[in-house]
N, C-alpha and C positions, 0 to 999 in steps of 0.2 A: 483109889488107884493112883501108884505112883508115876510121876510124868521123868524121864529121864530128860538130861539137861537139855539137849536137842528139841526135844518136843515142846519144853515150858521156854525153849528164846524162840520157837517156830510161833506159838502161840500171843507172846505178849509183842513178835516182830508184827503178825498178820493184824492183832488186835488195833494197834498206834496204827496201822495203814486204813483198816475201818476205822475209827474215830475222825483221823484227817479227812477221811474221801465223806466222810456221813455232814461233815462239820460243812464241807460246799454248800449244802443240798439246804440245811436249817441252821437255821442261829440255837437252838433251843435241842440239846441233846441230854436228856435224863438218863442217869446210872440204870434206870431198868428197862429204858430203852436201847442202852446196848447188850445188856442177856438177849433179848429180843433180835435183834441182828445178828448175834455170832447164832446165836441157836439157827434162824435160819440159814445162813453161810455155810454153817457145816452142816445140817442137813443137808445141802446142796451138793456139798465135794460126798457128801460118804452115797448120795443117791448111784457118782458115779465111783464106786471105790476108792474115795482120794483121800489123803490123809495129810489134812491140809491142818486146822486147829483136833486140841485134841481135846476138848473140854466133856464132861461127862454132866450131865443135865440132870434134875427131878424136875416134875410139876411141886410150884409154890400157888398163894392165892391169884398172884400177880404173870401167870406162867411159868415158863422153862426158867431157872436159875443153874447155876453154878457156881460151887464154892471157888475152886479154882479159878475162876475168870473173876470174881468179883476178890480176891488176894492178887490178881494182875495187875487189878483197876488200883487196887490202895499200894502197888509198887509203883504203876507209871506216875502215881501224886507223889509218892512218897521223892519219887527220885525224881520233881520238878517236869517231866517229859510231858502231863496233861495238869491242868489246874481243873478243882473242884468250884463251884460257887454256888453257895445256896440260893433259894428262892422260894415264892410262895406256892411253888408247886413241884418241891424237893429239891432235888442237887441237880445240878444238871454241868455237863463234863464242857472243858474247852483244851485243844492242844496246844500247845506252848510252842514255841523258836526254836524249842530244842527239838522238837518232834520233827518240825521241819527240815533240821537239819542232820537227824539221823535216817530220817528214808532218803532226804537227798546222798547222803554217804555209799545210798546201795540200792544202787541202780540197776545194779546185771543182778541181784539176789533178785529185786524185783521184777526184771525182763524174764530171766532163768525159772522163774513160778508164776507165771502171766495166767497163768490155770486156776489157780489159786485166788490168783487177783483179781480175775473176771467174775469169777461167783462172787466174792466182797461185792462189787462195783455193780453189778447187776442186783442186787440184794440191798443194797443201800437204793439204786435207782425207782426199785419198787415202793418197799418199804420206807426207805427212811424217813421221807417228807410226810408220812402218816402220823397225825396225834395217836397220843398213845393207847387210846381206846378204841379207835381203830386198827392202830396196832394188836393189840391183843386180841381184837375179836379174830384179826386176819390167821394168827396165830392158835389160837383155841380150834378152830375151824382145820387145822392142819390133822396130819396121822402122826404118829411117832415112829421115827424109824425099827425102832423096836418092836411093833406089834407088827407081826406080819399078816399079810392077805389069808385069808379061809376062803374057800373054796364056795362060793357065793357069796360071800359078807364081805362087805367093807371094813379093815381097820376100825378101830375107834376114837373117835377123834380125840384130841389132845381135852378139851372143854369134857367130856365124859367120864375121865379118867378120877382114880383117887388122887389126892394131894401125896406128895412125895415119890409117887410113884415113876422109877427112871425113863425117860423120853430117851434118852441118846445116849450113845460112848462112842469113844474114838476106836476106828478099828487096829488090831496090830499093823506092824508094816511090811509082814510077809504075805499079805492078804492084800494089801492095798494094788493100785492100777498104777497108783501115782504117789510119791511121797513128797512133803515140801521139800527142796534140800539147801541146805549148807555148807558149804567148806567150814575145817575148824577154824578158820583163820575169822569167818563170818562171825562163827557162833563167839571167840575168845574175844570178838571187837563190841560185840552187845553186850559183853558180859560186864565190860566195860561202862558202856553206855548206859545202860539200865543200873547200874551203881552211881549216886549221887558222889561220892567223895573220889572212888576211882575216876567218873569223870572230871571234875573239877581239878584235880593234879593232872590229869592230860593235857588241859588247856590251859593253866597253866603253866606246864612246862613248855608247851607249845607258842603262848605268849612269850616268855623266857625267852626260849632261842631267836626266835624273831626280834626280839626285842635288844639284845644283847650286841652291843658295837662292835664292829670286825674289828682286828688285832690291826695296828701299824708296823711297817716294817720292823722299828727298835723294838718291840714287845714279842715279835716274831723271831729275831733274831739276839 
């Protein structure tokens, strides 16, 4: 499923704002501990029709995955905004200065989908200080929004399921209750930001101008 550009800078915006808010809570954040969070997050928004990230899930060994979220995760390294750092019990993710100072950048995006951000922030306050085997059991033990209720039966749990078998999609946005939103002006400023070399000539040319001596009168005249 292909993400139109709106959906994939709504998704790697909400992603960087989970990684910071998770990063409070534990020093210690592994790559497949945030499948594990977004998975629950957006289960949460689509519980109420929101269409907040749009990541589309299987079950792996390790739970819910996403190819898409885990090509977010090697742009936000690639483009300096989170650092990777191994260890002896995988990789485990940290946000960078720059991440800081791109959600500082966008403040009313982030007041304007407080909806959004409430599920994050309530979702990390649960889960996230959970080891990850705790994690996952909390997660196996979940339904998939995809299997619906029968008629005496409960769903089946996520832990019963085949491996690959789809957990989740995003829904369209004519169906939705709630959409993330963006001005173009938001989305062409990320697009920015989430490019390593286009950022880097913004602030330098930013430094430039700052930096550049006012003219004296004879130079002016």
């Amino acid at each position: 499923m292909v993400r139109t550009l709106a959906e994939r800078f709504a998704d790697q915006f909400l992603l960087l704002y989970l990684i910071n808010d998770v990063s409070k809570r534990t020093p210690f954040i592994p790559v497949t501990k945030i499948q594990k969070l977004v998975f629950i997050s957006e289960r949460e928004m689509l519980r109420s029709s929101e269409k907040g990230f749009n990541y589309y899930f299987i079950k792996l060994l390790y739970g819910p995955f996403s190819q898409d979220l885990e090509n977010d995760l090697n742009n936000l390294v690639q483009s300096e905004i989170v650092d990777i750092e191994p260890t002896g019990w995988g990789v485990k993710i940290r946000p960078t200065r720059k991440s800081r100072n791109i959600l500082g950048d966008f403040d009313e995006l982030i007041e304007r989908n407080k909806a959004f951000i409430q599920k994050i922030k309530d979702t990390n306050r649960r889960f996230g200080i959970l080891g990850f085997k705790r994690l996952l059991k909390a997660v196996h033990h979940m339904q998939s929004p995809m299997h619906k209720y029968r008629k005496g039966k409960r769903p089946p749990s996520i832990a019963s399921l085949s491996l690959r078998t789809p957990l989740l999609k995003p829904i369209p946005e004519e169906t939705a209750s709630k959409t993330f939103s963006m001005t173009p002006k938001e989305i062409a400023t990320l697009e920015i930001y989430f490019d390593t070399e286009a950022y880097e000539s913004l602030i330098k040319a930013s430094r430039s101008a700052r930096e550049k001596p006012l003219l004296g009168s004879k130079e002016v005249f």
